[in-house]
Every structure is written in structure tokens, then in C-alpha cells.
C-alpha positions in Angstrom: 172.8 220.7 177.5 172.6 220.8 173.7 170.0 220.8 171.5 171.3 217.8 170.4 172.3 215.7 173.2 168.9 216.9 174.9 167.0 214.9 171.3 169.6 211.9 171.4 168.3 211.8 174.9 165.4 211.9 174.5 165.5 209.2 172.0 167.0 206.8 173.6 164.5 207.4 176.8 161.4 206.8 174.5 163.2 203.7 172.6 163.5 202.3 176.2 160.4 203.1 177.3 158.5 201.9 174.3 160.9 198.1 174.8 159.6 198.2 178.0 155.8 199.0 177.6 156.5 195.7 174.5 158.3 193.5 177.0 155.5 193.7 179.6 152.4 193.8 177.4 152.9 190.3 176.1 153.9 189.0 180.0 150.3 190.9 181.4 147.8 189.9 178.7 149.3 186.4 179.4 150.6 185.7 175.9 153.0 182.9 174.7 155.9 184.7 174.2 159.5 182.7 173.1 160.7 183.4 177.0 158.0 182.5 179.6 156.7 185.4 181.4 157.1 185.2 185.2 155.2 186.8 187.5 156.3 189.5 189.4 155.4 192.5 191.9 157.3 195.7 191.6 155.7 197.5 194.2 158.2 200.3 193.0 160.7 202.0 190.9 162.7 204.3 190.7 166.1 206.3 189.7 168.2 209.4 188.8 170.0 210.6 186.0 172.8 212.2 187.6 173.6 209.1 189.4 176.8 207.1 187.6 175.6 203.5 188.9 171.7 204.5 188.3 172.8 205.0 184.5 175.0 201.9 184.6 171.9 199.9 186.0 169.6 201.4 183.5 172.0 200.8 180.2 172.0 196.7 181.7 168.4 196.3 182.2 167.8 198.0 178.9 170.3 196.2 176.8 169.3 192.9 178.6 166.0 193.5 177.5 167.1 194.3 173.9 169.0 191.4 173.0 166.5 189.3 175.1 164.0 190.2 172.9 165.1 187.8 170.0 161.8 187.8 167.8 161.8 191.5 167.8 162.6 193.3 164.9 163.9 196.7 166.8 165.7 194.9 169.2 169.1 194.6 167.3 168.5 198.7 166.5 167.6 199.0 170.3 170.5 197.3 171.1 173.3 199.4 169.0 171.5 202.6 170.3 172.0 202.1 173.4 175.7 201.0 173.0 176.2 204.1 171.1 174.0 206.2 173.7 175.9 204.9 177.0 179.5 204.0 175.9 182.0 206.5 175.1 183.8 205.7 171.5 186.4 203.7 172.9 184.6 201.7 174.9 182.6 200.7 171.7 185.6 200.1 169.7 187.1 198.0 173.1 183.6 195.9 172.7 184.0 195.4 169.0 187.2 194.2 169.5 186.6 191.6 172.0 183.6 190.5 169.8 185.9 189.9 166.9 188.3 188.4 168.7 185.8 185.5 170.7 182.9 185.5 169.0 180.6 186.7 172.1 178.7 190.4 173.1 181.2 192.5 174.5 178.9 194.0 177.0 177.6 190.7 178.8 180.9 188.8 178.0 179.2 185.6 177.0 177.2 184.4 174.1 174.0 183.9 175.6 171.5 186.3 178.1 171.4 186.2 182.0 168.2 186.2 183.1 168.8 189.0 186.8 171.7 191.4 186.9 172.3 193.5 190.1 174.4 196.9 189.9 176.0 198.2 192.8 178.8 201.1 193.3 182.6 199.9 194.1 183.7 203.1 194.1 185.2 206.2 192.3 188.9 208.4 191.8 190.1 210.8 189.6 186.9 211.6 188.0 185.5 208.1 187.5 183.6 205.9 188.8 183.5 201.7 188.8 180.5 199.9 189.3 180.2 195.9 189.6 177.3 194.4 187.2 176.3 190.9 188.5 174.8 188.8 185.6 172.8 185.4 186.7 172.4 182.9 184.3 169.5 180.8 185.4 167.4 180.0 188.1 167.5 178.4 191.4 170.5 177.8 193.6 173.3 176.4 190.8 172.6 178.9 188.8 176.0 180.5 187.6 177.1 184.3 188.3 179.7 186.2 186.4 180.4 189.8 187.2 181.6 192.7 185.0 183.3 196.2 186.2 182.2 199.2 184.2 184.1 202.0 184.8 181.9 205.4 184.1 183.3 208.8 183.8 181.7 211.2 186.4 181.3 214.4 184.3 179.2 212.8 181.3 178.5 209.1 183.0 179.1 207.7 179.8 180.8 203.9 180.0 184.5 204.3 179.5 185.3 200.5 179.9 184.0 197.3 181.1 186.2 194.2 182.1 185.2 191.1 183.6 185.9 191.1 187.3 188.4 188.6 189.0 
């Protein structure tokens, strides 16, 4: 690995990290944040690197934290870093187009934020691999669900496209 990937690595891990350590100060010291904090028990975590749908889960639950984070001034940088850090070129010039074109984020397909998404593997071919992304939009039972595919390639898991799912 390059010196360079390894520090644009390494940046975006510490950007993520230090959203995260931001997101759940304000939610443990009990705080009035713009989105209520719930409360929850993680009794664990954990992931891999070299795992297509790991990355695809941690791009979501970083970007979904990002642009959740509406009163935060490094959100909108957060945000365009990760895009830039996950998605391959023309999967960011895909997203920019279907932004232009409706007026809504390219990665969640909507204009608002879900509140839970869920990542699982749907399987893989000729080098890449398509995960479905399941975005809930509220609580409780009629809460609405939309799902993406993201396709990944297996060599540098990078996002090479995204589409809703039918």
C-alpha cells in the first residue's frame, strides 16, 4: 500500500472516529442535541477491512452520521470525504448527476436522513461484489423502508455504483 493511500486512510479513519467520539458525547453527557439521543446498549462491535460489505456498512453508518449531523460545521467536509474516500470516480460523477437531476443525495436517494440502515451481502461475479443497504425512515411499525444496491469492486472495495433496488 502507498504512502499515500495508507495517509488518505488514515484520514478518513480519524475523521470517522473523531464524528463518532462528537456524535456520542452529546447523547452520554445527556445534552439537548437538535436529534434526541436514544438510549442504547452496544454490548459489541466489530469489523474488517478486507471485507467488501464491512466497508459498505461502515461508508453508510459514517455518511449517515455526517449528514445527520446538521449543526456541525465538519459534517458537510466529513461528508464529501467520505464520498471521495469510498466511491470510485464514476460512481461520484453517477451521484452528482442524479443530484442535479432530482434535487436529492445521491447516496441515500431521498432528501431527508433514515434513522437505522442494515447492510447485508447479495452476492458477487466477475470481480465485484453487490450488497443491499436497507434505510428506515422512522420509528415504530409504519415506518417506511427503501433499499439501495451498491455494487463494490473486490480488489480495492471501493463503491462502483449504487441504484435503488426494485
Amino acid at each position: 500500500m502507498s504512502v499515500s493511500r495508507r495517509k488518505t486512510l488514515l484520514t478518513a479513519v480519524a475523521l470517522t472516529a473523531g464524528l463518532s467520539l462528537a456524535a456520542v458525547t452529546p447523547a452520554l453527557a445527556g445534552s439537548g442535541a437538535s436529534h434526541a439521543p436514544r438510549a442504547a446498549a452496544v454490548s459489541s462491535a466489530q469489523g474488517d477491512p478486507r471485507n467488501v460489505t464491512q466497508h459498505v456498512a461502515d461508508f453508510y453508518g459514517a455518511y449517515i452520521d455526517s449528514v445527520w449531523a446538521t449543526e456541525d460545521p465538519a459534517a458537510g467536509a466529513n461528508a464529501k470525504a467520505l464520498r471521495a474516500f469510498y466511491l470510485t470516480s464514476a460512481a461520484q460523477k453517477k451521484v452528482a448527476a442524479y443530484e442535479k437531476k432530482n434535487h436529492a443525495d445521491g447516496i441515500l436517494f431521498a432528501q431527508n436522513v433514515p434513522v437505522k440502515w442494515k447492510v447485508v451481502y447479495t452476492g458477487s461475479g466477475a470481480g465485484h461484489a453487490t450488497s443491499r443497504v436497507t434505510l428506515t425512515w422512522g420509528d415504530g411499525p409504519g415506518a417506511e423502508v427503501t433499499k439501495i444496491d451498491v455494487r463494490s469492486d473486490l480488489n480495492t472495495l471501493k463503491i462502483t455504483d449504487l441504484k435503488p433496488a426494485r
